[in-house]
Each structure stands twice: as structure tokens, then as C-alpha cells.
VEXDREN-2710 file (C-alpha; in Angstrom, 1 decimal):
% VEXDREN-2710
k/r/px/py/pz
1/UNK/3.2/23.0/9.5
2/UNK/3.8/22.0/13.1
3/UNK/0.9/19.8/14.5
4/UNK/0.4/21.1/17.8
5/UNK/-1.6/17.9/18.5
6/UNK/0.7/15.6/18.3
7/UNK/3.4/17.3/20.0
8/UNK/4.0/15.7/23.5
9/UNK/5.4/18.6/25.0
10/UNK/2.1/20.8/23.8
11/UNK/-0.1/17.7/24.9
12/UNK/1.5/17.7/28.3
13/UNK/1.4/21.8/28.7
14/UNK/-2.6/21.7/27.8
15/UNK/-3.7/18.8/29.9
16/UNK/-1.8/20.3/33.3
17/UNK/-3.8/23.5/32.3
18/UNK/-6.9/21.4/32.3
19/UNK/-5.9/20.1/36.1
20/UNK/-5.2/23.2/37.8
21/UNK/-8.8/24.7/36.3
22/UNK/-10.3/21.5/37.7
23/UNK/-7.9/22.1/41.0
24/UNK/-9.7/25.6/41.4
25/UNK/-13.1/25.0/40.5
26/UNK/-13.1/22.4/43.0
27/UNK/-11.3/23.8/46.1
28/UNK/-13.1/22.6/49.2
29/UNK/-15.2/25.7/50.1
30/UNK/-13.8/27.5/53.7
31/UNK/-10.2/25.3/53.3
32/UNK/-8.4/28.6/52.8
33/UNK/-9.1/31.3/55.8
34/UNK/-9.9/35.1/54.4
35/UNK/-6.6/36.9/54.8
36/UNK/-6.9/40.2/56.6
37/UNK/-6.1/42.3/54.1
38/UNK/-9.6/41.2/52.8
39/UNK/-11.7/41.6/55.6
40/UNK/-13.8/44.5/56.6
41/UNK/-11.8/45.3/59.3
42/UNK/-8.7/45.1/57.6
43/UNK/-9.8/47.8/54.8
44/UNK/-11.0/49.9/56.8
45/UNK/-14.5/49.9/55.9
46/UNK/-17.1/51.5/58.2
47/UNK/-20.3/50.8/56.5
48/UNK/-22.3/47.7/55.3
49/UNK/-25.5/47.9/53.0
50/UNK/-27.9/45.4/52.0
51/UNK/-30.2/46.7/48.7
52/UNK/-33.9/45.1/48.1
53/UNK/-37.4/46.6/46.7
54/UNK/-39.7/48.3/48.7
55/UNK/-41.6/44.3/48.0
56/UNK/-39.6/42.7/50.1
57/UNK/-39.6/45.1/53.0
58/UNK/-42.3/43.0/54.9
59/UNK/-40.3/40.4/54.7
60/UNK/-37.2/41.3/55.9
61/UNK/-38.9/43.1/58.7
62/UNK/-40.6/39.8/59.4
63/UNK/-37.7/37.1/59.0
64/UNK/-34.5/39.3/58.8
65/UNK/-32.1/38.9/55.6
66/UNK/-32.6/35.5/54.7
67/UNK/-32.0/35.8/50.6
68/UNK/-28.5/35.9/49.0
69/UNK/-27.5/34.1/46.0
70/UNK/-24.1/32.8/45.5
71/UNK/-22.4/31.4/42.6
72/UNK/-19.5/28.6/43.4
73/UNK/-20.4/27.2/39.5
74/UNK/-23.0/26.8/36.8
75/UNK/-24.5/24.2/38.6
76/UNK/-23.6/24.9/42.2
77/UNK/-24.2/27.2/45.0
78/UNK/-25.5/28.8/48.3
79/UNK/-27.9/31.2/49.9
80/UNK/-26.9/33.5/52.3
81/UNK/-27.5/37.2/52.6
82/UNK/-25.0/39.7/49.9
83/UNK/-24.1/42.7/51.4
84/UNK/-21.8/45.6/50.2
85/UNK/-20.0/49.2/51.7
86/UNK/-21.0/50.6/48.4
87/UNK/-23.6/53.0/49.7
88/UNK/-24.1/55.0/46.3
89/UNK/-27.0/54.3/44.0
90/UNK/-26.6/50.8/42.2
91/UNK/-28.4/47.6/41.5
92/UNK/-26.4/44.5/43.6
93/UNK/-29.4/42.3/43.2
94/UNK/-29.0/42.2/39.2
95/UNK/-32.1/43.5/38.5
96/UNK/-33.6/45.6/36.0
97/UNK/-32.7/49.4/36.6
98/UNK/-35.6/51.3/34.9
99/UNK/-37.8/53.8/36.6
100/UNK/-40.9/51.9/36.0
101/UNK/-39.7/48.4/37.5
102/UNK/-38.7/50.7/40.7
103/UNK/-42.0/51.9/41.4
104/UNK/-43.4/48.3/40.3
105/UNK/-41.4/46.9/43.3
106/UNK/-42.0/49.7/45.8
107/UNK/-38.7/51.6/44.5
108/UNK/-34.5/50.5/44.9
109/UNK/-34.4/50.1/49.2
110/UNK/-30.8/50.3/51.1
111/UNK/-30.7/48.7/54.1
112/UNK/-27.9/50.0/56.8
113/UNK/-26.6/46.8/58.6
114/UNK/-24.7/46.0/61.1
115/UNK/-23.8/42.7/61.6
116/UNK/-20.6/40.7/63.2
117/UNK/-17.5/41.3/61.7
118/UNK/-15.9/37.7/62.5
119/UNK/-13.6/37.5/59.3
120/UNK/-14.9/33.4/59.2
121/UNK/-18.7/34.7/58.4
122/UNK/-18.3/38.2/57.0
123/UNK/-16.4/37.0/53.3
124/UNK/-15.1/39.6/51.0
125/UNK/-16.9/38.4/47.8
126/UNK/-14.4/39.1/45.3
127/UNK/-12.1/37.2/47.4
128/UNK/-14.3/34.2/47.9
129/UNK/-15.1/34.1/44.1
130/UNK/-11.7/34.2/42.9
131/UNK/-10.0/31.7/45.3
132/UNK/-13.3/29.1/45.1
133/UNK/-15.4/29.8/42.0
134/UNK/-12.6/30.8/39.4
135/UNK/-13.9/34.3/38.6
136/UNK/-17.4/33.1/37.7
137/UNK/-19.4/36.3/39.1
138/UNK/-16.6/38.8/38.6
139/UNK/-16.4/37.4/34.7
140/UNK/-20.2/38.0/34.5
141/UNK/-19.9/41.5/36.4
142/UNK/-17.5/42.5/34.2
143/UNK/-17.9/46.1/32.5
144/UNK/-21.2/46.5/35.0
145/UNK/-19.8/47.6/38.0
146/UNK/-21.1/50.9/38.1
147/UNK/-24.7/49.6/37.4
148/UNK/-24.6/46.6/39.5
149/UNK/-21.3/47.6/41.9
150/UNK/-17.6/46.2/42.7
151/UNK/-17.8/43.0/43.6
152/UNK/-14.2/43.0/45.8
153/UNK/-16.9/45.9/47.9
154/UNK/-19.2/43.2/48.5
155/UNK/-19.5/40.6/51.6
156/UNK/-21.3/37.8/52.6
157/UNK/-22.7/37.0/55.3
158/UNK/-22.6/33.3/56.5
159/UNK/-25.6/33.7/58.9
160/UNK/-28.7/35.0/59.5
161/UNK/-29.3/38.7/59.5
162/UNK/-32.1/39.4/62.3
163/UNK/-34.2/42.3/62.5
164/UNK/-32.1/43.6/65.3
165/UNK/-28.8/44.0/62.9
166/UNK/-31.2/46.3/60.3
167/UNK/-30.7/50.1/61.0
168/UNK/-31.6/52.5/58.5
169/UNK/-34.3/52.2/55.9
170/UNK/-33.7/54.5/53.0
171/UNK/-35.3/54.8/49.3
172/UNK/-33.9/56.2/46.2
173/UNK/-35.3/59.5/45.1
174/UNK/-34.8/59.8/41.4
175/UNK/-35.7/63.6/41.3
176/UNK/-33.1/64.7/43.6
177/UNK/-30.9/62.2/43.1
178/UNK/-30.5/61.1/46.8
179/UNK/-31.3/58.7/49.7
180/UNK/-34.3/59.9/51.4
181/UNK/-34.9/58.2/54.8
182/UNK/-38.6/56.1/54.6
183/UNK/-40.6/57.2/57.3
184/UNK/-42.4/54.6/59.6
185/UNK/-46.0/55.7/58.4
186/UNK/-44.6/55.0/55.0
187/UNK/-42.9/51.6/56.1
188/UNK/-45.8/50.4/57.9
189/UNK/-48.1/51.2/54.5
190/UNK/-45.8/49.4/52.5
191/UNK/-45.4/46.6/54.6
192/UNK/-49.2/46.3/55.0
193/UNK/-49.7/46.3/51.6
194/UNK/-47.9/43.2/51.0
195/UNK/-49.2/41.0/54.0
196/UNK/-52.4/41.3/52.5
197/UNK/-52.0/40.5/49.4
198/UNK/-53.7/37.3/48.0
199/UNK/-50.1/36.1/46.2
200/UNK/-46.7/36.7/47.4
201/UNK/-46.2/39.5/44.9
202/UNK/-47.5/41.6/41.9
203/UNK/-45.0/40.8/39.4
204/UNK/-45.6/37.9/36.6
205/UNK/-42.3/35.3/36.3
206/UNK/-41.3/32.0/36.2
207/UNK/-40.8/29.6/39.5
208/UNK/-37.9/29.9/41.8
209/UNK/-34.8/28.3/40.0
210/UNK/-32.7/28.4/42.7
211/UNK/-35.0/26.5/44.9
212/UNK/-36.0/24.4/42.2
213/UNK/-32.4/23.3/40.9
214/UNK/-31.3/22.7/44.6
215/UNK/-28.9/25.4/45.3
216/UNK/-30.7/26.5/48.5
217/UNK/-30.7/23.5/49.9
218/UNK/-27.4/24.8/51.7
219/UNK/-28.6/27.5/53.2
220/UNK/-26.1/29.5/55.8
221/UNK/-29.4/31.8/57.3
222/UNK/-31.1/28.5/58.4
223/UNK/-34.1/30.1/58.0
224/UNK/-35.7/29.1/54.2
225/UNK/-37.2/25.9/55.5
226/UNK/-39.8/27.9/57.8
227/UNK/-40.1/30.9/55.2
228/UNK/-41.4/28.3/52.4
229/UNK/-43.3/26.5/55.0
230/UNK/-45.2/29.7/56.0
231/UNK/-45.5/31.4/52.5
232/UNK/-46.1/28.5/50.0
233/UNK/-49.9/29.0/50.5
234/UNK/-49.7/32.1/48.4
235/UNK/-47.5/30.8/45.5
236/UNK/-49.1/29.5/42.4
237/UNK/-45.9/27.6/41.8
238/UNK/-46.3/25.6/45.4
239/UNK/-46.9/22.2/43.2
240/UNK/-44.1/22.6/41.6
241/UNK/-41.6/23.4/45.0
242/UNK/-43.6/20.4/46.7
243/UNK/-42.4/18.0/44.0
244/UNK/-38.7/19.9/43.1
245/UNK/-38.0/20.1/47.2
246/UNK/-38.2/16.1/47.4
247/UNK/-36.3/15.8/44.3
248/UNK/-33.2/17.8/45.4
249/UNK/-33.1/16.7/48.6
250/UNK/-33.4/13.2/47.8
251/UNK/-30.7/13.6/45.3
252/UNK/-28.8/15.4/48.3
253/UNK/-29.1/12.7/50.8
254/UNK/-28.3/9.7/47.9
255/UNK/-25.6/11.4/45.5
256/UNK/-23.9/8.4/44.4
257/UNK/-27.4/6.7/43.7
258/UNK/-28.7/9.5/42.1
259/UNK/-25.6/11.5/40.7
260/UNK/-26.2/11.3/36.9
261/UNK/-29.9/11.9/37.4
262/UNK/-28.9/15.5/39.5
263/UNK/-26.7/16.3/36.7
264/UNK/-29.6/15.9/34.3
265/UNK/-32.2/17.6/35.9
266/UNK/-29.9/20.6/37.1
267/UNK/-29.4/20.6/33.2
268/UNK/-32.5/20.4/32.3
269/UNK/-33.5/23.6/34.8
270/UNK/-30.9/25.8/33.6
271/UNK/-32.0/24.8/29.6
272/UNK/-35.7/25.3/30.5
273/UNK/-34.9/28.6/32.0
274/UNK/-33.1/30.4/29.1
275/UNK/-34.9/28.8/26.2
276/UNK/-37.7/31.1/26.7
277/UNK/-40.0/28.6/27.6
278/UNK/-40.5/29.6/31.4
279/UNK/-42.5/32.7/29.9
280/UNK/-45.6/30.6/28.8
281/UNK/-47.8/28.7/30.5
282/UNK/-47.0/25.4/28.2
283/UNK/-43.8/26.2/29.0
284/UNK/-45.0/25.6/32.7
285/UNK/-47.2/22.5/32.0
286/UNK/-43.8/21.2/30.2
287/UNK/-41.4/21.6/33.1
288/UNK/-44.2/20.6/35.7
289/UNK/-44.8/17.4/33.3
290/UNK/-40.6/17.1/33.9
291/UNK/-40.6/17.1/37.2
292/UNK/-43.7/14.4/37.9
293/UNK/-42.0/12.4/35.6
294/UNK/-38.6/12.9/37.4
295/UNK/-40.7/12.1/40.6
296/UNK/-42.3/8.9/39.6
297/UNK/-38.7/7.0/39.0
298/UNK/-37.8/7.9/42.2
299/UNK/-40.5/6.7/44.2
300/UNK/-42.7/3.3/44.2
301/UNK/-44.9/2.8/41.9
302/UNK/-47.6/3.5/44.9
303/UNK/-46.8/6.5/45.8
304/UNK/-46.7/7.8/42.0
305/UNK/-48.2/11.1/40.6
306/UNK/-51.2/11.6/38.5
307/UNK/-49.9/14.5/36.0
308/UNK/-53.8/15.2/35.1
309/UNK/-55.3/16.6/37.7
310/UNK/-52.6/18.4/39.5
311/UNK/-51.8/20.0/36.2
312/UNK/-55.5/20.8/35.7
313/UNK/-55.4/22.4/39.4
314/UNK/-52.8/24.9/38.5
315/UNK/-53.2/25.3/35.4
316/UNK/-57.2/27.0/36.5
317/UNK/-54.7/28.5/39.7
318/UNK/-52.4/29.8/36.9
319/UNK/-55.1/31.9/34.7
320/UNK/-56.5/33.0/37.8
321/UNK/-53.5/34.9/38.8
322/UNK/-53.6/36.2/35.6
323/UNK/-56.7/37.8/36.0
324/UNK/-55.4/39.4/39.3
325/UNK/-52.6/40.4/37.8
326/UNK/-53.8/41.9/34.5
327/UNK/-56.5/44.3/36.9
328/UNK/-53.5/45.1/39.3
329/UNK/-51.7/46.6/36.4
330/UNK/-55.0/47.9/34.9
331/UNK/-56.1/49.6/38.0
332/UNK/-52.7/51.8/39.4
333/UNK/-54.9/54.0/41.7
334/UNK/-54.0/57.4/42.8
335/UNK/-53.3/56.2/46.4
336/UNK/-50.8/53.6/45.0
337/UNK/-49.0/56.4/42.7
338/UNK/-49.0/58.8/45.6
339/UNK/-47.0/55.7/48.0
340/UNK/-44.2/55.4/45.2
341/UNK/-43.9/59.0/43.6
342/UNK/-40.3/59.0/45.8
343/UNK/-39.2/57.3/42.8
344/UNK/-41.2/58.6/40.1
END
């Protein structure tokens, strides 16, 4: 028998295999220019979309397309808005896909967009994640493009997508099977309905990761920083962002200090998150005991946290949105069926 490990040649072949993975996965983002054969221009596209919830409409009418999630690796990232010239019915944002969780979120929104076409800050996607992130999303997209699309359809946009760039606002109809355009009266309801709302949302969930594990902190909109700022005050999670914000960006600003503790707490996040901790609320005392903890090597021993109280303060926060939660569900009145039977 031939050992393999011990043949130089073999050796050799396997550790300059190793390089050029490393060589890819760590290409210096925006080195490489988009060749034209990728851009929008060059493929003759015509249209661009941007797909949310009917939730999120206030929002975006507010602040513009300021959300976009991309993957360079496991641990690193950007925001800034994903758009696609896929105009057929889909799921870009990853989401579930099921008839109930549409009319939970205000049902499956396409948003017409026009925004520049400069080939420097409109990306083809499956470009960009071949040439910088080896593959990642496409590997992970893989078998699913009908469900969640084609990822070399998709752009980014390395900007922020006002108000101005949003055309037409159109909701899935899953009777007939179309796009039916969402009238202002309807819009304006919508919208209304979540301004007023007492938290940022009606669905249960776990904090932010991305915000937490730092990979907003590059943000190409330029716009998260007054977003949080404004809309913290409804988030039960706000403790938790006010301690994970100073973390990140204190890891940011010292990452030779600081690198091996970024590396552990990014893993630490990403653990949390899929263990199937992040679904109970000792799962949240856990990771907002982690992160006080974190805090308190960081700073002077003066300026330390108290774990007792501010974890009795959300934990009382956290059961009350429970409550609010539970009647919300409990109490799906015939005004709120007749606003989302377009997707019923």
C-alpha cells in the first residue's frame, strides 16, 4: 500500500491546494473590477426588484433600502441592500415560504427599483461570490433556486436605496397566482399599523445576529447607525445591542489587541445561534450573561456591569412581550384578516 502521507510529491500537491483556497477566501474585497459581461448593462437586463414583507413596508418608505446581508465567509460580511431582475414569485430573503407566515408578515412584497447602474456599486452577486467568497452563498443556494432564485440574477447594491429609487409596490396574490399592485389606501394601512405598534414587530425570535456578531458594522447604506438609534426604544433585545455594539466596534477599532477575543465571541454567536438555545428565554439570560461577561474584561473595573439587575429588567421586559404577543396571535380580528386576504 502506497502511503499517500508520506509521499512528497502528494504532500506538496495538497498543501498548494490549501494556499490557493486561502488565496481566494481572502481576496481583498473590490481588487478585481466587475467585468462587463456581468453587469446589468452588459446582459441586458431591464428590470431590478427588491422582495420584503408587507412588515417592513414602513420602513423602507421611511429610511429607503437599508437591509441586505452579504456573506464574504462564516465569520465575515456586509450589509447593503440585495436586489435581483427575477421578477417571478420567489423568496430572495431566505425566509419561510408558507401561506401562513405570508399573511403573518403582511404577505411576500416586490419592490420595482431603479437605482444607478455604475458597474462599481451595482455587483452581479454570483459574480462577487465566486471571485471573493469562494462559492459560499451559491453552495448554500444550491438545488433552491427556484424557491429562493438564481443567485448570478441577483445584484447588490453598494449604497443607499432612497425612497425616491422605489417605484412600484406589488403583493403576491396566491389565489390568482399574480402580482396585484397595493393600493395607497392599502399601503398607508399597513404602514400605520406598524408605526404604532408598541415593539418593532409581531413575530417572536432571537436578537439580531448580524448586528450582534459585527457584520453590520460595514455597512455600504450608511444608514443603520440612525435606524438603531431611532428604533432601539421598541426592541426588547436593546440591552443586549447596547453591550454587543461596543463590543464589535471595540474589537473593530483594536484588532490586533483584541483578535483572538473577536474570533471567540463571533464563535460563540454562531454556536449559540444553532444550538437551539436562542429559542428560550435561559437561552437569552445565557448569551446576555456572555456578553456582560465579555464586557467586563474589556473595560475598567469602574465602568463594569452588574449582570443582576439588568438581567432582571429584561427578563420582566421579556415576559411582557410575551403577553403581547400571545393576545396578538389570540386575537386575529376580522379587520386584520380582511387587510391580508390578498394572500390568503
Amino acid at each position: 500500500m502506497v502511503n499517500f502521507v508520506q509521499n512528497p510529491e502528494i504532500t506538496t500537491m495538497k498543501k498548494n491546494k490549501r494556499k490557493n483556497r486561502i488565496k481566494r477566501r481572502s481576496k481583498k474585497l473590490w481588487t478585481i473590477p466587475q467585468p462587463e459581461v456581468h453587469t446589468f448593462e452588459g446582459r441586458g437586463y431591464e428590470n431590478l426588484y427588491h422582495f420584503t414583507y408587507g412588515d417592513k413596508l414602513y420602513d423602507i418608505f421611511k429610511y429607503g433600502i437599508i437591509f441586505g446581508d452579504v456573506i464574504v465567509d462564516m465569520f465575515d460580511g456586509f450589509n447593503t441592500p440585495n436586489l435581483t431582475t427575477e421578477g417571478r414569485y420567489h423568496c430572495p430573503p431566505k425566509q419561510q415560504t408558507s401561506p401562513e407566515w405570508f399573511v403573518k408578515r403582511g404577505g411576500l412584497i416586490r419592490l420595482s427599483v431603479n437605482c444607478p447602474k455604475d458597474p462599481k456599486k451595482l455587483i452581479n452577486y454570483g459574480w462577487f461570490d465566486t471571485v471573493y467568497c469562494n462559492g459560499i452563498t451559491k453552495s448554500t443556494n444550491l438545488g433552491n433556486e427556484e424557491r429562493f432564485g438564481d443567485i448570478n440574477k441577483q445584484y447588490i447594491y453598494l449604497g443607499h436605496i432612497d425612497q425616491s429609487m422605489i417605484g412600484g409596490v406589488k403583493v403576491w396574490n396566491r389565489k390568482s397566482k399574480s402580482w396585484d399592485r397595493l393600493r395607497k389606501q392599502e399601503l398607508d394601512s399597513l404602514c400605520k399599523e406598524y408605526e404604532e405598534l408598541p415593539y418593532q414587530h409581531k413575530l417572536r425570535g432571537q436578537p439580531n445576529q448580524l448586528r450582534m456578531s459585527g457584520l453590520q458594522l460595514n455597512d455600504y447604506t450608511g444608514k443603520l447607525k440612525q435606524y438603531y438609534s431611532e428604533n432601539d426604544y421598541k426592541d426588547i433585545y436593546r440591552c443586549f445591542y447596547s453591550i454587543s455594539d461596543f463590543l464589535c466596534n471595540s474589537f473593530k477599532h483594536s484588532p490586533m489587541k483584541y483578535r483572538d477575543k473577536f474570533t471567540s465571541y463571533k464563535r460563540f454567536m454562531v454556536t449559540w445561534s444553532i444550538s437551539g438555545r436562542s429559542s428560550t428565554l435561559n437561552g437569552m439570560i445565557e448569551l446576555l450573561n456572555y456578553l456582560i461577561d465579555l464586557f467586563n474584561t474589556v473595560v475598567p473595573e469602574s465602568e463594569q456591569l452588574d449582570p443582576n439587575p439588568i438581567i432582571q429588567n429584561f427578563c420582566y421586559e421579556f415576559l411582557e412581550w410575551e403577553k403581547w404577543l400571545d393576545q396578538i396571535e389570540k386575537d386575529s380580528t376580522e379587520d386584520y384578516e380582511e387587510q391580508l386576504k390578498l394572500v390568503s
